[in-house]
N, C-alpha and C positions, 0 to 999 in steps of 0.2 A: 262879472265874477270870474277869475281865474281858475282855466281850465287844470282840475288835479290832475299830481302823476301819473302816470301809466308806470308800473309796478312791475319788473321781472318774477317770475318765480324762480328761487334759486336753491339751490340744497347746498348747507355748510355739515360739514362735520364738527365736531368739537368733541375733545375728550371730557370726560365725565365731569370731572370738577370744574370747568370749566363752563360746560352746560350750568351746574349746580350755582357759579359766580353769577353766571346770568340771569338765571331763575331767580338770585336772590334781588339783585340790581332791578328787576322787570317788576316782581313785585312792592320795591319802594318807591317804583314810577309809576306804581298801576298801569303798567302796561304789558301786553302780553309777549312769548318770546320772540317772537316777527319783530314787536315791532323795538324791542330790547336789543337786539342785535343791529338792526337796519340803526339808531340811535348811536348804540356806543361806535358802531364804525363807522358814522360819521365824526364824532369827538374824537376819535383815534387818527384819523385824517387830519381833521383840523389841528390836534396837536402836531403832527409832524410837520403840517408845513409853517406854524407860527415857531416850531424848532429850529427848523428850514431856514426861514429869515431873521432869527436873532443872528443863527452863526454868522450868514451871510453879515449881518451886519456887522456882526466883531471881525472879521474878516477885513470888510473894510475900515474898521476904526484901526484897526492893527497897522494896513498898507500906509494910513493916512500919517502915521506915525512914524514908522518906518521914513519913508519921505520925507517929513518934517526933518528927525535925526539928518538924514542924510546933505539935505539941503542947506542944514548947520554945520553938518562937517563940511563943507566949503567955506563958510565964512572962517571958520577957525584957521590961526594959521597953522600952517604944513608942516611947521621945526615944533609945534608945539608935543610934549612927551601925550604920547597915546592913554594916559591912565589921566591926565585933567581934560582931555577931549572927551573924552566917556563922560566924565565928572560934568563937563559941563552943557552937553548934549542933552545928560540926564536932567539936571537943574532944571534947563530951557523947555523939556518936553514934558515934564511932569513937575515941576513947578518948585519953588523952594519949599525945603523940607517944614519948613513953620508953618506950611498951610497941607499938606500933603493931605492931613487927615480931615481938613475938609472940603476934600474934593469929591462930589457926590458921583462922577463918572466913574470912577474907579468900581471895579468887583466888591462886592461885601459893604460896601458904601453906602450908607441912608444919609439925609440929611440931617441937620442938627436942630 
């Protein structure tokens, strides 16, 4: 059987209404303020580092694109006018416009 936590004792402050969110939070957990707090600060933890690593991930979707773009402006040639190099960089990295809207990677995008 796993040995349970050992438990700091810790004093928080919180201003009134806030106490008040928590009391109310604590009693739809049945649980009391201890252990209300020691709870939501774990959840509030947990959301920031699953925040943490979505950015990181757009972060890297963004680089990965970036690069792609750029690796096609090499193919493209050099004398070509800089407004159909764009035109078709874009084409190539986000796809012809006829399917655009169903690309489920994109922001705002569900499947169909």
């Amino acid at each position: 059987m796993p040995k349970p936590k050992k438990l700091e004792l810790n004093v928080v402050r919180l201003a009134p209404d806030v106490t008040a969110h928590v009391d109310i939070w604590a009693a739809a957990h049945a649980v009391d303020r201890s252990v209300a707090i020691q709870r939501l600060v774990e959840l509030g933890l947990k959301a920031e580092a699953e925040s943490a690593a979505m950015a990181h991930h757009l972060l890297d979707d963004r680089a990965i694109e970036a690069r792609a773009a750029d690796q096609i402006g090499l193919l493209i040639d050099p004398e070509t006018p800089e407004e159909e190099r764009e035109r078709r960089i874009h084409r190539l990295t986000d796809g012809p416009p006829e399917f655009v809207d169903f690309r489920i990677d994109l922001p705002g995008r569900r499947p169909h």
